[in-house]
Structures are given as structure tokens and as C-alpha cells.
C-alpha positions, -999 to 999 in steps of 0.1 A, spaced: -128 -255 650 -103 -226 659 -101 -197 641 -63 -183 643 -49 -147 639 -12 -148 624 8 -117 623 43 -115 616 56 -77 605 27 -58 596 6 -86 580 -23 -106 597 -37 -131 584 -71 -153 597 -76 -188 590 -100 -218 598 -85 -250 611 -108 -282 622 -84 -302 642 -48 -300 653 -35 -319 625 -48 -293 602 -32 -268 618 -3 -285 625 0 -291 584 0 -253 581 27 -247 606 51 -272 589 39 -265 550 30 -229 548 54 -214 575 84 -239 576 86 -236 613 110 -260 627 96 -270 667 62 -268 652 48 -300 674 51 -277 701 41 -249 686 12 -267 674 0 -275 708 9 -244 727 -11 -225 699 -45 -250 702 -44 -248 736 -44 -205 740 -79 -189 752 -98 -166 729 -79 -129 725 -47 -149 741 -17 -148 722 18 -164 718 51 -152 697 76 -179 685 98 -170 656 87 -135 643 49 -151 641 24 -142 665 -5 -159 672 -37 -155 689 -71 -175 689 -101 -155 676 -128 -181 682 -128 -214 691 -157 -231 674 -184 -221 648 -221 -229 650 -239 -218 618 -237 -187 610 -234 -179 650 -198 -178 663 -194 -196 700 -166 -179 723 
């Protein structure tokens, strides 16, 4: 589980995604990027508080997985 910052402008939003596919569907469906296979992967692949800019978007990992109630770094 990754937990994903997205800013573009002045808004951020933070959301869940399980797997790469997941994520991947949000790329394509919610921000209509076009090269989003490698986006998709760059993105996964970032350590925690890393971040990466592709179209105006800016991403950055908050946590990588979620154990309970207890977030792992």
C-alpha cells in the first residue's frame, strides 16, 4: 500500500492505492495523463518524502504500507 501526495497549483491531495494497477487506474481515469505507464512506475518506485513532477502534477510518497492503525515507513 502507498499512500501518494498530489499537488498541482495550490491543491494537494492524499490518496490510498494497493497495487500499481490501482494507481495506475487513477493516473489514466482521474488525471488523463497521457505516458502514464511510466509515470505509473516512476511514481511506485520513489522513496518516502521523495518526489517527482511530470505535467504540472507533483508527486511524492507519504508512506509506503499500513499496519493497523500503525503506519510503517
Amino acid at each position: 500500500m502507498r499512500r501518494i501526495n498530489i499537488s498541482k497549483g495550490d491543491t494537494r491531495i492524499t490518496k490510498s492505492f494497493y497495487d500499481q494497477d490501482e494507481f495506475r487506474q487513477f493516473v489514466v481515469n482521474d488525471l488523463g495523463l497521457l505516458d502514464f505507464n511510466v509515470v505509473t512506475i516512476i511514481v511506485w518506485d520513489l522513496k518516502v518524502a521523495e518526489s517527482y513532477t511530470y505535467c504540472g502534477y507533483k508527486f511524492s510518497i507519504q508512506s509506503k504500507a499500513r499496519v493497523g492503525n500503525q503506519l510503517v515507513l
